[in-house]
C-alpha atoms as a printed R data frame, in Angstrom:
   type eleno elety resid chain resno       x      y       z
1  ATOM     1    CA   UNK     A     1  26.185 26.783   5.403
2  ATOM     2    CA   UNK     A     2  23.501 24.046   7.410
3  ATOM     3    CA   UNK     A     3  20.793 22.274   4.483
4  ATOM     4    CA   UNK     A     4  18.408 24.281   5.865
5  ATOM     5    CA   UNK     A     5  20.234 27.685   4.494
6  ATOM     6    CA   UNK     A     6  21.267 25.631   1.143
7  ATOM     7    CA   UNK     A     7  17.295 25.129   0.887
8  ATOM     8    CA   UNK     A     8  15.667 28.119   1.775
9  ATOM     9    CA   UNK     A     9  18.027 29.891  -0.330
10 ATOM    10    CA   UNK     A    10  17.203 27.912  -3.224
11 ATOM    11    CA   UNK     A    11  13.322 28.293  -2.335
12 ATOM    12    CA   UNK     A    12  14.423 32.120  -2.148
13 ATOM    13    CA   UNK     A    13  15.848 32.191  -5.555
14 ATOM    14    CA   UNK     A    14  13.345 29.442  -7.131
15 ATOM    15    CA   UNK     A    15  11.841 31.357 -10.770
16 ATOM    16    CA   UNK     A    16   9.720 28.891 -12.353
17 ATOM    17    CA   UNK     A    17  10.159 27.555 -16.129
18 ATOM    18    CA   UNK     A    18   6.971 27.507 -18.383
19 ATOM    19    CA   UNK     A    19   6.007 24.325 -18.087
20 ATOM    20    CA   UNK     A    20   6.551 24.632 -14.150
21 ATOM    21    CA   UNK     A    21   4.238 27.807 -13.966
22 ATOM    22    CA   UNK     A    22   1.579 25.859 -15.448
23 ATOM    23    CA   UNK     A    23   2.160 22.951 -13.078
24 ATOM    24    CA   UNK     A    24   1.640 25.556 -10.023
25 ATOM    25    CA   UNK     A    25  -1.180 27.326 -11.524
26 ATOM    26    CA   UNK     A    26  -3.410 24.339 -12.465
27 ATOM    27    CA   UNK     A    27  -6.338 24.627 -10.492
28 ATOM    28    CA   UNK     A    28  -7.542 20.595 -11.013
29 ATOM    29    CA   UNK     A    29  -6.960 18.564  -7.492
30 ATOM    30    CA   UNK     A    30  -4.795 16.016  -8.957
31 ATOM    31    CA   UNK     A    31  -1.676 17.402 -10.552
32 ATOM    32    CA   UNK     A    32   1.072 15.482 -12.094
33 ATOM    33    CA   UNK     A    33   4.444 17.134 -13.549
34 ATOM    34    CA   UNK     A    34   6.263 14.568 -15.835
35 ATOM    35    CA   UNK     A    35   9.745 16.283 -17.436
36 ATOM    36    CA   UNK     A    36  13.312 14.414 -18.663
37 ATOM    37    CA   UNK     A    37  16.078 14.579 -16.048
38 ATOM    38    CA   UNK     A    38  17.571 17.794 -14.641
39 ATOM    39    CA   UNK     A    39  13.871 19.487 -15.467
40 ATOM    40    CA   UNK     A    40  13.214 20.783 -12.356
41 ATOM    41    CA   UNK     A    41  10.493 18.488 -11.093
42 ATOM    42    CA   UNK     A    42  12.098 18.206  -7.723
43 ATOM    43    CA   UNK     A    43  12.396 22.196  -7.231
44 ATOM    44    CA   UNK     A    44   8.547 22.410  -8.435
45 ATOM    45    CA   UNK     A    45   7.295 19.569  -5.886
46 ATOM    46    CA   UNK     A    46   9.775 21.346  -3.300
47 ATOM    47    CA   UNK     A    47   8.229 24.837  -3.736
48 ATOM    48    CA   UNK     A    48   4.853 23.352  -4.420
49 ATOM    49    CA   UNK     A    49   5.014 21.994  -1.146
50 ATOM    50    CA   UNK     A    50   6.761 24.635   1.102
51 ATOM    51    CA   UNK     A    51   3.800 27.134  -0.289
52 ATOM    52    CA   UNK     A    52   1.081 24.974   0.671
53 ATOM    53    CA   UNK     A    53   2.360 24.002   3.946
54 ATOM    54    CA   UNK     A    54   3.340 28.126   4.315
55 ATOM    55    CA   UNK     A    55   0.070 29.427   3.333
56 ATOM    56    CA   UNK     A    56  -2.384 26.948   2.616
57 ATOM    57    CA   UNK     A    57  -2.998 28.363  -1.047
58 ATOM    58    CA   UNK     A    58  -4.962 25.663  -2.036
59 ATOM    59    CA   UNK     A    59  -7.319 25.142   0.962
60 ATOM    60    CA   UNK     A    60 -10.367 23.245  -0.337
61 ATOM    61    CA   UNK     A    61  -9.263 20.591  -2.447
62 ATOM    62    CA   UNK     A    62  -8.242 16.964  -0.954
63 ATOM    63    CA   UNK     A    63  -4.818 16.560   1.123
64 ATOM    64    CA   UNK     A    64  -1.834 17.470  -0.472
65 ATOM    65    CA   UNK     A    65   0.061 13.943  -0.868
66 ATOM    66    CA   UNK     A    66   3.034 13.669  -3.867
67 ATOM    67    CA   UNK     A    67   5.498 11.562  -4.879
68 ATOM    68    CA   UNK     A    68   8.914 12.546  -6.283
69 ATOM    69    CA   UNK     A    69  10.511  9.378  -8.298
């Protein structure tokens, strides 16, 4: 199995956790999601990103730019 199936089978499977759902249903323009380690921050930001870039769900507010540290 190539990354690409790894990911989009993860993006596939991808059920948000509570704090998560809040993260992707904010409607302010600048979002930050601050968890411990093995959270989930990096699937968020992932599927964040894939359904912007997909669809374009948040059209209107300023470029979507993020940083995963």
């Amino acid at each position: 199995m190539s990354i690409e199936d790894d990911l989009s089978a993860g993006l596939l499977s991808y059920r948000p956790m509570p704090p998560q759902k809040q993260f992707h249903n904010s409607t302010v323009p600048i979002r930050c999601l601050f968890a411990g380690n093995s959270a989930g921050k990096s699937w968020a930001l992932t599927a964040e990103s894939a359904l912007e870039l997909l669809t374009g769900r948040r059209k209107g507010h300023l470029p979507v730019h993020g940083w995963v540290l």
